[in-house]
C-alpha positions as CSV (number, residue, x, y, z in Angstrom):
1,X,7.7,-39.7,16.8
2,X,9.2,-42.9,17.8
3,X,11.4,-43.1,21.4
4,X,14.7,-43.1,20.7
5,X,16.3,-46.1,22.5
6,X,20.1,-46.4,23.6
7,X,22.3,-49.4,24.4
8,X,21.9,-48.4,28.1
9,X,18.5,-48.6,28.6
10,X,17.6,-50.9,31.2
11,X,14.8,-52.2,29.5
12,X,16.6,-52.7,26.5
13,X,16.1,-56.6,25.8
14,X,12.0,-56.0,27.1
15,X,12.3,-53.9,24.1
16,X,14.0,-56.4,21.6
17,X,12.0,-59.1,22.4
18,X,8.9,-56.9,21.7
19,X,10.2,-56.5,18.5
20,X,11.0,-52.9,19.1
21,X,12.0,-51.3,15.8
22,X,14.4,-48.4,17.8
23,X,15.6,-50.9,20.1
24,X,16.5,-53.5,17.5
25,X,18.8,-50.5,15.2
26,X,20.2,-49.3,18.4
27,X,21.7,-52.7,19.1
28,X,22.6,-52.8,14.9
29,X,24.5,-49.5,15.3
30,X,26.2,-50.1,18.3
31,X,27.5,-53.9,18.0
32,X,27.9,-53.9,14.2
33,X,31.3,-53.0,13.9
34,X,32.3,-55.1,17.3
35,X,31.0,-58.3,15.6
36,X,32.7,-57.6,12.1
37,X,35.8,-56.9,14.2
38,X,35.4,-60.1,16.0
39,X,34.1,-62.5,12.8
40,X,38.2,-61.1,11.1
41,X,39.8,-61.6,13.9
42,X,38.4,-65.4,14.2
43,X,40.4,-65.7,11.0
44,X,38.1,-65.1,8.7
45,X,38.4,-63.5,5.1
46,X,36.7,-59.9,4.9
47,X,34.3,-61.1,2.8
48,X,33.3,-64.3,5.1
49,X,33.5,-62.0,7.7
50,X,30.7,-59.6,6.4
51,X,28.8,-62.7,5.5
52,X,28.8,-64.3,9.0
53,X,28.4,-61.0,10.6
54,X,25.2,-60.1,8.4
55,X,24.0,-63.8,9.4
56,X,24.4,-63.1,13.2
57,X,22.4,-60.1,13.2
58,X,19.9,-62.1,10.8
59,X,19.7,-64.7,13.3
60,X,19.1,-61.9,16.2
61,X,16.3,-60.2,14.4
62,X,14.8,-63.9,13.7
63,X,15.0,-64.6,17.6
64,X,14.6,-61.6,19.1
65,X,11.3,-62.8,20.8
66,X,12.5,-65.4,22.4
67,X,15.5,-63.5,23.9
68,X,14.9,-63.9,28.0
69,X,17.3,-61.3,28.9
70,X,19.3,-63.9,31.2
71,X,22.6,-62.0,29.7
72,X,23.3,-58.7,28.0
73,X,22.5,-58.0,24.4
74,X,25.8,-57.9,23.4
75,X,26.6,-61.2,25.2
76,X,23.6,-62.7,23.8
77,X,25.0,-61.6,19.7
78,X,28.1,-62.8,20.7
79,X,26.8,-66.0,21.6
80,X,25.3,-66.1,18.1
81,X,28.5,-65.1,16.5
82,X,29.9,-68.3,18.0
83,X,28.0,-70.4,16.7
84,X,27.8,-68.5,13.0
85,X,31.5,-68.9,12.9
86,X,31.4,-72.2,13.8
87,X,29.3,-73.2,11.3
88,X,32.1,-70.6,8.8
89,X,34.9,-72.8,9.6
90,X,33.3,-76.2,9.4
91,X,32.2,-74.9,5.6
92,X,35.8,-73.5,5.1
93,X,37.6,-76.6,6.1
94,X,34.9,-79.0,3.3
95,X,35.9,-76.0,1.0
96,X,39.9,-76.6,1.5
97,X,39.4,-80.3,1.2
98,X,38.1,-80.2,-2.8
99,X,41.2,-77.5,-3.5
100,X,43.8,-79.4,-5.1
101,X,47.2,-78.7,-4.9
102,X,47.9,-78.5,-8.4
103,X,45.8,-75.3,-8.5
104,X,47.5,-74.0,-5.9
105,X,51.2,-74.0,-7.4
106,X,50.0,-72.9,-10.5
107,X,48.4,-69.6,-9.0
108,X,51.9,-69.0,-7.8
109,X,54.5,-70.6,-10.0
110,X,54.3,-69.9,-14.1
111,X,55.8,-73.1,-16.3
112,X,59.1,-72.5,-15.4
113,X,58.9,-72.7,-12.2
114,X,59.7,-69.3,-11.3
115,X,57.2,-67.1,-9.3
116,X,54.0,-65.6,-11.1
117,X,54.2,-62.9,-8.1
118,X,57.3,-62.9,-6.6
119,X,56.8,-62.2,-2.7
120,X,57.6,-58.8,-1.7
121,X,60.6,-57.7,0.7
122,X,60.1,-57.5,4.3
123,X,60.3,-54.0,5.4
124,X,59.0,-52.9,8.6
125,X,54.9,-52.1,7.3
126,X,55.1,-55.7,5.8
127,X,56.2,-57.5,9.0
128,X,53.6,-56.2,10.8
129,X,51.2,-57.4,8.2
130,X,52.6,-61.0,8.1
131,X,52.9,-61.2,11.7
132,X,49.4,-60.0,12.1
133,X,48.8,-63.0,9.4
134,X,50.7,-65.2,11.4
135,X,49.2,-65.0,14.5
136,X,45.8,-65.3,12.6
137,X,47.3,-68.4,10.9
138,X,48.5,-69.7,14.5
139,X,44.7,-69.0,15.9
140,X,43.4,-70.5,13.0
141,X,45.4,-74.3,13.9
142,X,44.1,-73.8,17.2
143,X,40.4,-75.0,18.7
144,X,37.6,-73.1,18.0
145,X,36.8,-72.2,21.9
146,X,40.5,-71.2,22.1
147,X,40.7,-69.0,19.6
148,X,37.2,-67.2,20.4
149,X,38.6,-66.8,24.2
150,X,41.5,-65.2,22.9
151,X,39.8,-62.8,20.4
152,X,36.4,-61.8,22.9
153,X,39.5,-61.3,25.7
154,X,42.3,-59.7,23.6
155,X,40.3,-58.2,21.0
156,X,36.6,-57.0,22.1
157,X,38.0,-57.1,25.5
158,X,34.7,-58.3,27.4
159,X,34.8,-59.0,30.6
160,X,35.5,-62.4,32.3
161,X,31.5,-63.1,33.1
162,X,30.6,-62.3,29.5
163,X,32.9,-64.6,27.8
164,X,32.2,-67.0,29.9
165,X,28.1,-66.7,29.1
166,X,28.8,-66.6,25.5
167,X,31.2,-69.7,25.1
168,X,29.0,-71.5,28.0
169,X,32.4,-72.3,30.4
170,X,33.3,-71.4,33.6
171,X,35.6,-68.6,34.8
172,X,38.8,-71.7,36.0
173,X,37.9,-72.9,32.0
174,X,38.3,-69.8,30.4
175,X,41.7,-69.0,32.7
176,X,43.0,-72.5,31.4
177,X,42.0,-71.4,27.6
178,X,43.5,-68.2,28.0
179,X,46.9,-69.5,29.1
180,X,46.4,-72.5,26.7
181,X,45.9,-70.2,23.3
182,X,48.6,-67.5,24.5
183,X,51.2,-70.3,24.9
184,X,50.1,-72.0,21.3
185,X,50.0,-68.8,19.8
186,X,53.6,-67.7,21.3
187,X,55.0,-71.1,20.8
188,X,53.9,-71.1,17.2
189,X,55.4,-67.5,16.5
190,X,58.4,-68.4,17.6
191,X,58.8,-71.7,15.7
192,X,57.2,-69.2,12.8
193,X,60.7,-67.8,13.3
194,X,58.4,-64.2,14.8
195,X,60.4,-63.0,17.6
196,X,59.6,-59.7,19.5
């Protein structure tokens, strides 16, 4: 019978960089859900979201041996999140430059002019949907680092040390990031018209 592993277990990256079948699934159980969490709250769609979380944990089962255990698991997948997001965004932002804006007003105007969907009336579910959109849509304007700081802080809440280890800054940086994103996003939900 095999040993079962948990996320506490000391030894825990000695075991994922043996390759330890247990060990590797306990970290898949316990940080799935944290990075999916984490890859939507970067901005990205549900569907890029699954794809870039399924290509972090790739990435972690490809590396696993040559993980040195000089952070936590979990900082370590974050640290490969980063960079899979990263690489999300740059492909996003080459997809946005072949849309045209033709197609766009034709997915939301019929020949008349008049909407194809009209937008639906703000009532008090709704606004907390589009201000959830907007302050995605205000993290998405801002730099990458930014916007992870933000979301590892606000979201995952990890601690100071980790987010420091996975975006490779110190803890003055990530203070002046912190206060830097909160004051974008703020700023741009108020010229959003998003008051409190």
């Amino acid at each position: 019978m095999a040993e079962i592993v948990t996320p506490e277990d000391p030894d825990l990256a000695v075991q994922v960089r043996a390759g330890n079948r247990s060990a590797i699934e306990t970290v898949v159980e316990t940080y799935l859900a944290q990075i999916l969490r984490a890859a939507r709250g970067a901005g990205l769609d549900p569907q890029q979201a699954e794809d870039v979380t399924q290509a972090t944990f790739t990435t972690f089962i490809e590396v696993a041996p040559r993980f040195e255990g000089r952070s936590s698991v979990r900082t370590w997948l974050f640290g490969i999140l980063y960079k899979k997001i990263a690489e999300a965004r740059r492909a996003r932002r080459r997809d946005r430059q072949m849309d045209e804006i033709d197609d766009a007003f034709e997915r939301r105007f019929d020949a008349s002019g008049s909407w194809s969907t009209p937008p639906q009336p703000v009532d008090t579910a709704l606004h907390h949907k589009e201000v959830e959109t907007e302050i995605f849509a205000c993290l998405d304007a801002a730099p990458l680092r930014q916007t992870l700081a933000f979301i590892l802080r606000e979201v995952e809440e990890l601690s100071t040390e980790d987010i420091c280890n996975v975006l490779g800054i110190t803890r003055t940086n990530l203070g002046v990031m912190l206060h830097r994103i909160r004051n974008r996003v703020r700023d741009c939900l108020e010229s959003k018209g998003v008051r409190r």
